[in-house]
N, C-alpha and C positions, 0 to 999 in steps of 0.2 A: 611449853604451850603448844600442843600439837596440833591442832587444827591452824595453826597461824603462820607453822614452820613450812619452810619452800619446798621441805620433803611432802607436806600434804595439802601443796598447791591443788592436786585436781579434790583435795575435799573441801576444799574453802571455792574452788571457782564453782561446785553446784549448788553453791548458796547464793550464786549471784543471778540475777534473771537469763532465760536459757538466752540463749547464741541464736541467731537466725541462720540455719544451714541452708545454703543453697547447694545445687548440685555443681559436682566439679568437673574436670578434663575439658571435655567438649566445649560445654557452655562454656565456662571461663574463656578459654581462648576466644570462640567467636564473639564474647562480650569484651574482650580486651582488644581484635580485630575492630570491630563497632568502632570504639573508642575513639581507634588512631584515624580510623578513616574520618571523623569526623560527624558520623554518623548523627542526625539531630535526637534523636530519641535516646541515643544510648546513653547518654549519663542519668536521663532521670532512671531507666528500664537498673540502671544500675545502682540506684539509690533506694529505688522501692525491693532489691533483692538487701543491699547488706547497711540498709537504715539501723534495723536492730541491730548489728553487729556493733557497726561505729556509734549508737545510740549510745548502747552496753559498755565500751571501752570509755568512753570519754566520759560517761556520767559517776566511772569512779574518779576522774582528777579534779570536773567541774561539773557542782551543784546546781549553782544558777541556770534555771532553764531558757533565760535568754541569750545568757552566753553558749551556754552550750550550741543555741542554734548558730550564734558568731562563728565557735569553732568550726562548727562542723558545714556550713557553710566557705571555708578559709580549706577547710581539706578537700569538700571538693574541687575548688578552684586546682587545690595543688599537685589532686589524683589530675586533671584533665592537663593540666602543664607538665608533668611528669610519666604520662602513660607510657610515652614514645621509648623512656627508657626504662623501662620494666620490663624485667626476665622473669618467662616463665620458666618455673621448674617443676612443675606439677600439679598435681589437686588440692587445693588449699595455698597454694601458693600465694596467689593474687589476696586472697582475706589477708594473707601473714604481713602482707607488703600494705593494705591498708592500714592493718593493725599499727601497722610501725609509726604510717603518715597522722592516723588519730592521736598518738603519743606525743610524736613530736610536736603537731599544732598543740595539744593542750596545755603540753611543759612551756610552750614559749608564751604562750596567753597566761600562767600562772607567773610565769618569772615578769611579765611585763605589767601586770595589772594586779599583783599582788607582791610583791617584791618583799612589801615587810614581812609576811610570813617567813622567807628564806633567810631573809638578815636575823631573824629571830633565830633561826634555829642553833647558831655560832655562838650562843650565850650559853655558858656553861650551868644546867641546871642540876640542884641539891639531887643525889645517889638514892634511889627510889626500889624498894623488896619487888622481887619479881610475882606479879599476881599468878594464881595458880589456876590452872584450866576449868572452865565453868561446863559443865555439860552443853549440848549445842545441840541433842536429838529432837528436844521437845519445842524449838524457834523455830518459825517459820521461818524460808528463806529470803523472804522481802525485810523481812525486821534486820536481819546480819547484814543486810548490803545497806540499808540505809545505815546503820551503826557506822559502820565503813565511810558512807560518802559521808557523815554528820565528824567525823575527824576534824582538828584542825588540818587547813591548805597544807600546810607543811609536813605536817606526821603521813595525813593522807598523803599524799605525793611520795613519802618512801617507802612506803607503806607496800602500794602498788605496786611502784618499781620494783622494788625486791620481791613480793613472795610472786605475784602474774607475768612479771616481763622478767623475774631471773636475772635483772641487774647484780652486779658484785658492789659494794660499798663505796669499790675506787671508780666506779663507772657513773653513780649513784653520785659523784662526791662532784667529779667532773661536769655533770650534764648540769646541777646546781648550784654551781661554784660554792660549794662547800669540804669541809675536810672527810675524808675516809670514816673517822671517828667522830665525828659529830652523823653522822648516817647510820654508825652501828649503833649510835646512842639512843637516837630519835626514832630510830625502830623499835628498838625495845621498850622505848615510852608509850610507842604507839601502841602496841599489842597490849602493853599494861592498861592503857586505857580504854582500849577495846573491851578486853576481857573486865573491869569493874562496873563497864555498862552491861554490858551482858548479865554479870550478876544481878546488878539492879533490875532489871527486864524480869530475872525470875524468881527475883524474890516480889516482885508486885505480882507476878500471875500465882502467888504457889496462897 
C-alpha cells in the first residue's frame, strides 16, 4: 500500500493541510529570546506564527474541536514553562521541538480521556487480506485527511505515529502501553481501512 508506507511519508503529508511556514535563523531566536525574557506579547506573536502548525499536528490525534483547543492550550502552557530549556540547533529547529510538545500533549489527553480505545487495541482480532492500493490522483486533499482523522482513536494514533513521527512499533508499543505486535497489527488494520474507504469515496464519485 504505497502511499500509506513510511517510505512515501512526504506523499501522504501533501495530502494533509499545508504547514504554516514561518521564516527561520534569525526570527526563531529572537522569538525564543522574547520568550525567556518574559516578553508580554511573545507567546501570542508566537501562536499567531505556528497556530497552523500545532493546528495541523494535533488535529490528526484529536478530532473534537474543543478538545483540540484544551490541548493546544495545555502546550502552550508547557512551550512557556519549558522554553528556558530548549536548544537551538537551527532553522526549523524550534517547530521540530513544538512538533514533539503537540504529540506529547495529545498522546497524553488520548490515553487519559479515552483509554478504552488503547485497552481495545490488545484483543486479538480475526486475520484480515490486505486491501490493495486505490488510486489517490483524482481526491482532494482535504477528503484523505479527514479519512485519516475519521479512524478509530486508536488505529488513528498508530497510524500517525508510524508513517509522520517515524516511530518504530517497540517505541509505538511503549508510549501506549501496548505490545510491539499488537502496533504492527493495528497498523495494518488501519491502512486496510483507510484504503476500503477510499474506495468507497470513488466508487460514489465515478
Amino acid at each position: 500500500m504505497g502511499i500509506l508506507q513510511r517510505q512515501e511519508k512526504d506523499n501522504v503529508q501533501v495530502l494533509l493541510p499545508s504547514v504554516v511556514h514561518i521564516g527561520t535563523g534569525d526570527r526563531e531566536r529572537r522569538l525564543v529570546k522574547r520568550l525567556r525574557s518574559g516578553d508580554a506579547g511573545a507567546l501570542q506573536d508566537f501562536y499567531a506564527l505556528y497556530s497552523g502548525s500545532m493546528s495541523s499536528v494535533c488535529g490528526r490525534y484529536i478530532t473534537d474541536r474543543d478538545d483540540m483547543k484544551d490541548v493546544l492550550q495545555e502546550c502552550l502552557i508547557r512551550i512557556a514553562e519549558k522554553i528556558a530549556d530548549f536548544e537551538y540547533r537551527g532553522p526549523g529547529s524550534l517547530r521540530a521541538w513544538v512538533t514533539r510538545i503537540v504529540i506529547n500533549q495529545s498522546l497524553k489527553y488520548l490515553k487519559t480521556r479515552q483509554a478504552h480505545e488503547f485497552a481495545r487495541l490488545d484483543y486479538d482480532l480475526p486475520e484480515e487480506p490486505e486491501e490493495t492500493e486505490p488510486p489517490l490522483n483524482d481526491i482532494p486533499p482535504e477528503v484523505i485527511y479527514r479519512m485519516i482523522r475519521e479512524l478509530p482513536a486508536g488505529y488513528r494514533t498508530i497510524f500517525n505515529l508510524y508513517v509522520f513521527e517515524e516511530k518504530s512499533h517497540q517505541e509505538i508499543a511503549e508510549l501506549l502501553g501496548i505490545k510491539p505486535t499488537t502496533s504492527a497489527s493495528q497498523l495494518f488494520k488501519a491502512k486496510n481501512l483507510l484504503a476500503r474507504r477510499i474506495k468507497e469515496y470513488l466508487k460514489q464519485k465515478s
